[in-house]
C-alpha positions in Angstrom: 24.0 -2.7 -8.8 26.6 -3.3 -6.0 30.2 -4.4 -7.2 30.2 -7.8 -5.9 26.8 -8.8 -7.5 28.3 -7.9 -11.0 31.3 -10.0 -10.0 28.9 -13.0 -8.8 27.1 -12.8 -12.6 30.4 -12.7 -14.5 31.7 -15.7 -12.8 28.5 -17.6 -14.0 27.5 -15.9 -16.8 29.1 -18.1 -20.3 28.5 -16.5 -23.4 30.2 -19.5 -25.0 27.7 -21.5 -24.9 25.6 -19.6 -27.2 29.0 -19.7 -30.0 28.7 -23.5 -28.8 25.3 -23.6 -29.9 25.7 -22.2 -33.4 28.3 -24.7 -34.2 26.0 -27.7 -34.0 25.0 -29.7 -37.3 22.1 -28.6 -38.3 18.9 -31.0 -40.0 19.9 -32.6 -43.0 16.8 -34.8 -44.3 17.6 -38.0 -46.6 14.9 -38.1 -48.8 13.7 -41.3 -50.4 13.6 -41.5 -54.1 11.2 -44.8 -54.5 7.4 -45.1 -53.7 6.2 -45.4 -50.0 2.9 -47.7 -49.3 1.1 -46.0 -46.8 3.3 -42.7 -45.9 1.8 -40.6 -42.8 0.8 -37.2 -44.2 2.4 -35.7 -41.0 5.7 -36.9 -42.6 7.3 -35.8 -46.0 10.1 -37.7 -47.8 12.2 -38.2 -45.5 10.0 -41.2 -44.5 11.7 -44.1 -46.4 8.7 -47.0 -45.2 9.1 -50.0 -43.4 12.9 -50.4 -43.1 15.3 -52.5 -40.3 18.2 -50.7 -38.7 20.7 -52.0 -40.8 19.1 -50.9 -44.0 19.3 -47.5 -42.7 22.7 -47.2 -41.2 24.0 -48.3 -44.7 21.7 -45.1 -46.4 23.4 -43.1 -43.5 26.8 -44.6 -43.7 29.5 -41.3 -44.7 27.0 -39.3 -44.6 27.7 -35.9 -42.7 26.2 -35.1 -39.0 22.9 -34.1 -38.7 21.3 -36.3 -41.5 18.4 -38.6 -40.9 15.3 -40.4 -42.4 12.1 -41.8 -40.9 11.0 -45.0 -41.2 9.3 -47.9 -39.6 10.7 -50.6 -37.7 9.4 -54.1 -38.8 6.7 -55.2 -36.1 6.2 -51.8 -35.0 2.7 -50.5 -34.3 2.9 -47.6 -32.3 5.7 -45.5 -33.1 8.1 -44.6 -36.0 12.2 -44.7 -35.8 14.4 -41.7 -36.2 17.7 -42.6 -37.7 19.9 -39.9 -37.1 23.9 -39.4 -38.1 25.7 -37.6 -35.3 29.2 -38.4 -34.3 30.0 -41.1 -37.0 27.7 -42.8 -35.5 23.9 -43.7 -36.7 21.7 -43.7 -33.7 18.0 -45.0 -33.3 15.3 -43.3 -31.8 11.8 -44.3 -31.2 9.3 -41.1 -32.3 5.8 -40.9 -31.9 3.0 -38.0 -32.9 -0.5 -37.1 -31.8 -2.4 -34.3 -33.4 -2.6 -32.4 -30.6 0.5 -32.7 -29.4 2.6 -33.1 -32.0 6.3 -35.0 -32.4 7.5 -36.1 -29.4 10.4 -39.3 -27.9 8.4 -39.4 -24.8 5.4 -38.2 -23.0 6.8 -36.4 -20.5 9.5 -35.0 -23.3 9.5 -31.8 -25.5 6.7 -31.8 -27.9 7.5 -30.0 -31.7 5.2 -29.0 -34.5 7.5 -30.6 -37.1 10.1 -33.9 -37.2 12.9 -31.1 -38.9 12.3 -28.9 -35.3 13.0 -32.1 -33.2 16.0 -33.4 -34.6 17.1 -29.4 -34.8 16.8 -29.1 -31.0 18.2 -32.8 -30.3 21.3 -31.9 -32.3 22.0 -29.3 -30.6 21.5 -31.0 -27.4 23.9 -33.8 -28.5 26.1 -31.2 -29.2 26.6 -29.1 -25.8 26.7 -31.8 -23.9 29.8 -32.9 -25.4 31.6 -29.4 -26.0 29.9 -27.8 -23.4 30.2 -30.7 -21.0 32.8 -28.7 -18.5 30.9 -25.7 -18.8 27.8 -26.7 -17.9 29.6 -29.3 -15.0 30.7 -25.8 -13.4 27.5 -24.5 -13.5 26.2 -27.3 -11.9 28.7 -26.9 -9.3 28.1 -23.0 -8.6 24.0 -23.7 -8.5 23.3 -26.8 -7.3 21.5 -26.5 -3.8 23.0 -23.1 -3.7 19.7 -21.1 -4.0 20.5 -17.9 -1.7 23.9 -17.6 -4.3 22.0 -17.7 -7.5 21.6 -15.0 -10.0 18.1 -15.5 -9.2 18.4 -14.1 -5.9 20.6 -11.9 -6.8 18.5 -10.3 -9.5 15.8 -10.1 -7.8 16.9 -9.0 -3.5 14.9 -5.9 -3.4 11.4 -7.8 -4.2 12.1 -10.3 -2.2 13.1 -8.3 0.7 10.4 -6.3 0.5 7.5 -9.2 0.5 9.9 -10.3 3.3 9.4 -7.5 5.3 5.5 -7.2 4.9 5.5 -11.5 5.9 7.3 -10.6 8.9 5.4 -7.2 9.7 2.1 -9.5 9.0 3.1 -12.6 11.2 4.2 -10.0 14.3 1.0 -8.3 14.6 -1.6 -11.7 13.2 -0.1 -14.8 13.0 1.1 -14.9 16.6 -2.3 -13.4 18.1 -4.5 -15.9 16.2 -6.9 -17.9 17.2 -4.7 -20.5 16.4 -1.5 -19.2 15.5 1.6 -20.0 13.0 3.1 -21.9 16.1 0.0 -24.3 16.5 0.4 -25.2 12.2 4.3 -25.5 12.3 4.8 -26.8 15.8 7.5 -23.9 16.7 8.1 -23.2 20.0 5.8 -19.8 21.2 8.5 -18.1 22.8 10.7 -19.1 20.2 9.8 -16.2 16.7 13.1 -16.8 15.0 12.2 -20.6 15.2 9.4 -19.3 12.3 10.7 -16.3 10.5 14.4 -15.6 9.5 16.3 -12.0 10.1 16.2 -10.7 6.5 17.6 -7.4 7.1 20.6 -8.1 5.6 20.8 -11.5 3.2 17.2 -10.7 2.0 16.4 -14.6 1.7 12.5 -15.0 2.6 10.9 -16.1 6.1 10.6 -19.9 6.4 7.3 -19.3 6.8 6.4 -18.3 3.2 5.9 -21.1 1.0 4.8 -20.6 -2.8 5.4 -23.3 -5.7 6.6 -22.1 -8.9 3.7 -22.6 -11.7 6.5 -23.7 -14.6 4.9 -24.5 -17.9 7.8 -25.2 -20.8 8.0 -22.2 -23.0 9.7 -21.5 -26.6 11.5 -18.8 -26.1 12.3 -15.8 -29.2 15.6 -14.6 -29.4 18.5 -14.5 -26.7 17.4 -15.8 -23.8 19.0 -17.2 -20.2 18.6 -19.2 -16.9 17.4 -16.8 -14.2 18.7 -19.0 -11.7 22.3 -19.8 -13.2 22.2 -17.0 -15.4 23.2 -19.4 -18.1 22.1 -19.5 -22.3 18.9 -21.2 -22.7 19.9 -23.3 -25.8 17.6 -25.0 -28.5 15.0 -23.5 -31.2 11.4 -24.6 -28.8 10.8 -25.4 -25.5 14.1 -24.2 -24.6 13.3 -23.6 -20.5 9.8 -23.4 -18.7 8.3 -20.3 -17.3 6.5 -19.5 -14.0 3.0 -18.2 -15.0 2.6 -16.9 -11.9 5.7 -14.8 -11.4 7.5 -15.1 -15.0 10.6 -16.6 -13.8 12.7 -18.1 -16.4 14.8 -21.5 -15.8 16.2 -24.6 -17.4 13.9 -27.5 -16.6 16.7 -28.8 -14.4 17.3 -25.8 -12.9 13.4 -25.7 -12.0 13.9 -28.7 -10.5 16.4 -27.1 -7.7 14.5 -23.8 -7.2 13.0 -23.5 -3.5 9.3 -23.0 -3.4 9.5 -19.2 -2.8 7.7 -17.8 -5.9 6.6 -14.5 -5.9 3.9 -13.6 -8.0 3.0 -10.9 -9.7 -0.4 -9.1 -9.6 0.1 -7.8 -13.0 0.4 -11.6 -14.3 -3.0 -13.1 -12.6 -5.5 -13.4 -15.4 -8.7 -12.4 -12.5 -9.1 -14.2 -9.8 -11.4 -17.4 -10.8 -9.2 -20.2 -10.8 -6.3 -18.9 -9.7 -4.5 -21.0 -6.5 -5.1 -20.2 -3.6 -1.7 -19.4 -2.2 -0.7 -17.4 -5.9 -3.6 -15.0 -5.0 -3.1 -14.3 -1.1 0.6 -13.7 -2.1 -0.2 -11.3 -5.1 -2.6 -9.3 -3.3 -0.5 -9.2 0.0 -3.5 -10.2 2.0 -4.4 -13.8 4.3 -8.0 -13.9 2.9 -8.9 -13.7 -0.6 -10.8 -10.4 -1.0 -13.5 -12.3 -2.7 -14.5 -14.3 0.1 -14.3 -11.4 2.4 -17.2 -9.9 0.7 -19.3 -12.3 -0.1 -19.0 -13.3 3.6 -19.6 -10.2 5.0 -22.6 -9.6 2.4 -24.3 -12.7 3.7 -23.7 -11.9 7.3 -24.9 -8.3 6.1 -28.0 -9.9 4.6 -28.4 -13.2 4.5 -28.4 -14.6 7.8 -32.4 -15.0 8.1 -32.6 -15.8 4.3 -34.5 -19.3 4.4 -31.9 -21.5 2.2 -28.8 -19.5 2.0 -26.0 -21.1 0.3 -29.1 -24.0 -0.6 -31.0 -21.7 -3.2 -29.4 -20.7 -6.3 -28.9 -17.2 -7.4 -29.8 -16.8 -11.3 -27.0 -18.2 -13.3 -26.8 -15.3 -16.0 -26.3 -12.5 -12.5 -23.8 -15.1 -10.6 -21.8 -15.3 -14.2 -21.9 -11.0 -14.3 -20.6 -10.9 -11.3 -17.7 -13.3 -11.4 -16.7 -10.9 -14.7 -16.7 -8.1 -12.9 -14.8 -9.7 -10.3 -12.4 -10.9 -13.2 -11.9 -7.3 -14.1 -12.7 -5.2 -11.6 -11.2 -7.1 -8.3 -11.8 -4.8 -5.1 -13.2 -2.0 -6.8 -16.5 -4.2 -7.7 -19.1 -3.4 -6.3 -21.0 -6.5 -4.3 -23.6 -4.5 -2.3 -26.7 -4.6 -2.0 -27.8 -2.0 -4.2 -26.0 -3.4 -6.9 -27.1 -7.1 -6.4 -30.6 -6.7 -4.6 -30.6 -11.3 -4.4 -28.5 -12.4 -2.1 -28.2 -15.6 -3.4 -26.0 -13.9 -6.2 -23.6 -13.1 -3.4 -23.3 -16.8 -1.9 -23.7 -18.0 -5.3 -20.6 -16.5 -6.7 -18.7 -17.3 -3.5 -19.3 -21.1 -3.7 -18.3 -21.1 -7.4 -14.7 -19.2 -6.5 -13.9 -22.1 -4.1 -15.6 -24.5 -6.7 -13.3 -23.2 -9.2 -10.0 -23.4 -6.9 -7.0 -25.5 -8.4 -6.8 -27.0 -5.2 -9.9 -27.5 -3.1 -9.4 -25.8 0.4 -9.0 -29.3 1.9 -6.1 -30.6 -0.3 -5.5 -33.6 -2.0 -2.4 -34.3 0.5 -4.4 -33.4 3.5 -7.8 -35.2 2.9 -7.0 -39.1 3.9 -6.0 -37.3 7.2 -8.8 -35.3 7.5 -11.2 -38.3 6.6 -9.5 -40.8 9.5 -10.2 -38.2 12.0 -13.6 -39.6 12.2 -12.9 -42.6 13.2 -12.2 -42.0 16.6 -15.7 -42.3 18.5 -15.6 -39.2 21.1 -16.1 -35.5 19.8 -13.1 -35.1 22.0 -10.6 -37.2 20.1 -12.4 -36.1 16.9 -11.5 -32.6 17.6 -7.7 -33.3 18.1 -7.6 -35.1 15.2 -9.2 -32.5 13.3 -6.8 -29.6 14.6 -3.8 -32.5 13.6 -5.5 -32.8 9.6 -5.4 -28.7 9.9 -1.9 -29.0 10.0 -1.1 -30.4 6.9 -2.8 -27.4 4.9 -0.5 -24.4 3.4 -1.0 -21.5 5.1 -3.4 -19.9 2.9 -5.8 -23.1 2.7 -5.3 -22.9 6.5 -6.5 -19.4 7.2 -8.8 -19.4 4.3 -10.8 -22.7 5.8 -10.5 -21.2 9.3 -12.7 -18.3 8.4 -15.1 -20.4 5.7 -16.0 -22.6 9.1 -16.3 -19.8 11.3 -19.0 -17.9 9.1 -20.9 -21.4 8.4 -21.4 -21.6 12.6 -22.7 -18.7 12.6 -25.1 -19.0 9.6 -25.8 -22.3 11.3 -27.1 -20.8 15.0 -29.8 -19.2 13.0 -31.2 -22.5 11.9 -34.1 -21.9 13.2 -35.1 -19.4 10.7 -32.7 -19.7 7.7 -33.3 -23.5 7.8 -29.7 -24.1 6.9 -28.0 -26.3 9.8 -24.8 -27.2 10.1 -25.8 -30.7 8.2 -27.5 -28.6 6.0 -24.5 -26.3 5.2 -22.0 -29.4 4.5 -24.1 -31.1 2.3 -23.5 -28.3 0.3 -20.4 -27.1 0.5 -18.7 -30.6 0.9 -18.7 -31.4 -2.9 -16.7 -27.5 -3.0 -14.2 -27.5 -0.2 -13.1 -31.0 -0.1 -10.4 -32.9 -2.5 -12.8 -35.8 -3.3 -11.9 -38.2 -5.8 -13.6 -37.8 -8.9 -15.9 -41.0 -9.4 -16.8 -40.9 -5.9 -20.8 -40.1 -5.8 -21.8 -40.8 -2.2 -20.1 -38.2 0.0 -21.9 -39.5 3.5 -18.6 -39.5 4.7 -17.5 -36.4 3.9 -20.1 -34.5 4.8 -20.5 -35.7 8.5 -16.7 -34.8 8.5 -17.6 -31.3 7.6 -20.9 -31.3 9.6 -18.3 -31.8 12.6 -15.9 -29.0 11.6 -18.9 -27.0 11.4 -20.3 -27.4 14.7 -17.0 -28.0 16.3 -15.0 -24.9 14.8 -14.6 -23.1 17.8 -12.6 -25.8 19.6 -10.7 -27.4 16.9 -9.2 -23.6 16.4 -8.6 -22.8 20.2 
């Protein structure tokens, strides 16, 4: 590692707070020594019953930080009250538990298996961010909006560099010779390539073309563990940070909140291929099309094309399931031809329950109001524009993904005449599977004359 990147992780890197950490009070449960009517048996005796804040600070009064007792607050039907000593002071909190879920202050808060683990980890919370207040202000300082500078980056320059380099070596020789290129989705100038991608050659921050969220979950971390983006101490006992499931990088929740959407996932990480977003599996297998739909396309186009009811008739459900767990496990090495799957309705089976099973439906949540209003103009002309305007708002992935989807469902559909599949015919089937639709929606009229158009209309709208 080069001389100035150790420097850059010294100057952020604060062992102290981890010393800082250790010093905190620790849980010290008041027990009550009468009989409790009605006691929750997700509480022990530290519940002292139906009590008003002043009863309790007087129980709590001298005693030392870090001691606390349940109870319930008169008129209270929903949640339970922490009283908690810390500081001198007696604060109130209002608690609340679910069996699935656990203890918890809020919804959207940390969630712990016992009432001793929450006031452990809001202890020590209480306690950094009073004797740890200037530290973590100057991390603050040296991270915030400072992405490129992070440990994060700096940790991690060669992998980034190198998808970098295959985003730039794939947008040179595809994205600006597509049908409808990079230029038509971002609205770049043509003549303008540094408008699109950045020179990475030396700073090894990503092209402004690649755009990947971060799939954070909160995780409980074992033993010493830090910020990969300020390189700081992950404090607390559970739920110290979250986790990217996608590409296992480790942050503070508020650091997460900072972090660019430049994830970069790792194959070894995707659990198969069902399910998985889109833009997670394109990135991971360094490809624009998912290898899945790929085969199943060509497959069809191999086999399929005269097949009365493609995509209409169902495949039998126990070979469509084999397949999608060989897919699982196997990925590009399975074997999807005919010889091994004589039906073809296996093939386009399996390939409308991959986009079935998407996170995000190849026409987005975000992009399908637009898509919808593009209808309402009356000419096929204006409809068209429209359509190529709604394209816009897709990520990349969805983009190129949708592009080629359409493109094979034309030319299923000019051989109508013998497969019986139209292009009517085709989006009443795959509109429930490609579109964002709202869940309690049942008539889809709408939404498949939408499709219907993109179908017939493909050609133009990606000119």
């Amino acid at each position: 590692m080069a001389k100035e990147t150790l420097s850059q992780i010294d100057k952020v890197w604060k062992p102290e707070l981890y010393k800082i950490q250790l010093e905190a009070p620790t849980p010290k449960p008041i027990y009550c020594d009468t009989s409790v009517d009605q006691r929750p048996n997700f509480y022990d005796s530290a519940y002292h019953g139906i009590m008003d804040h002043h009863k309790s600070e007087k129980i709590l009064e001298g005693k030392p930080d870090g001691s606390y007792l349940i109870r319930r607050s008169p008129g209270a039907t929903d949640y339970w009250t922490l009283s908690l000593r810390f500081g001198r002071k007696t604060k109130h909190f209002k608690i609340y538990y679910s069996p699935d879920k656990g203890h918890f202050l809020r919804e959207n808060f940390k969630k712990f298996d016992t009432v001793h683990d929450l006031v452990a980890d809001g202890l020590v919370d209480f306690y950094m961010r009073i004797h740890a207040g200037s530290i973590i202000q100057q991390i603050n300082c040296q991270t915030k909006n400072c992405y490129e500078q992070s440990p994060y980056m700096t940790l991690n320059r060669r992998k980034l560099r190198a998808l970098s380099n295959e985003l730039r070596k794939s947008s040179k020789l595809s994205m600006f010779n597509d049908d409808m290129s990079t230029t038509a989705i971002t609205g770049a100038k043509a003549d303008d390539p540094l408008a699109m991608i950045t020179d990475v050659s030396d700073c090894g921050v990503l092209p402004e073309i690649y755009e990947k969220n971060h799939n954070f979950k909160t995780h409980t971390f074992k033993g010493l563990n830090w910020c990969e983006f300020c390189a700081n101490f992950l404090w607390g006992f559970t739920s110290q940070g979250v986790k990217c499931e996608d590409c296992g990088f480790v942050a503070h929740v508020k650091c997460s909140e900072i972090v660019p959407a430049k994830c970069v996932p790792d194959l070894k990480r995707l659990r198969g291929i069902f399910g998985v977003d889109l833009t997670t599996l394109v990135t991971a297998h360094k490809c624009k099309i998912p290898f899945i739909v790929k085969k199943c396309v060509e497959e069809v186009e191999r086999h399929g094309m005269l097949q009365e009811g493609i995509y209409r008739i169902s495949g039998f459900a126990d070979e469509i399931d084999a397949l999608k767990m060989t897919l699982d496990k196997d990925g590009e090495k399975a074997d999807m031809t005919g010889l091994a799957y004589s039906n073809i309705n296996v093939i386009s089976g399996v390939l409308k329950l991959y986009l079935r099973l998407l996170p995000v439906p190849l026409i987005t949540f975000h992009s399908y109001s637009k898509f919808m209003q593009s209808m309402a103009h009356k000419t096929i002309g204006e409809q068209v524009i429209s359509l190529r305007d709604a394209m816009k708002q897709l990520p990349q992935a969805h983009f190129n993904c949708l592009k080629y989807i359409l493109e094979h469902l034309n030319r299923v559909a000019s051989y109508h005449a013998i497969n019986k599949m139209n292009e009517s015919n085709l989006a009443t089937v795959f509109a429930p599977t490609l579109i964002a639709t709202p869940q309690h929606m049942t008539d889809l009229s709408q939404e498949i004359n939408m499709l219907t158009s993109m179908i017939t209309n493909c050609n133009a709208i990606f000119l």
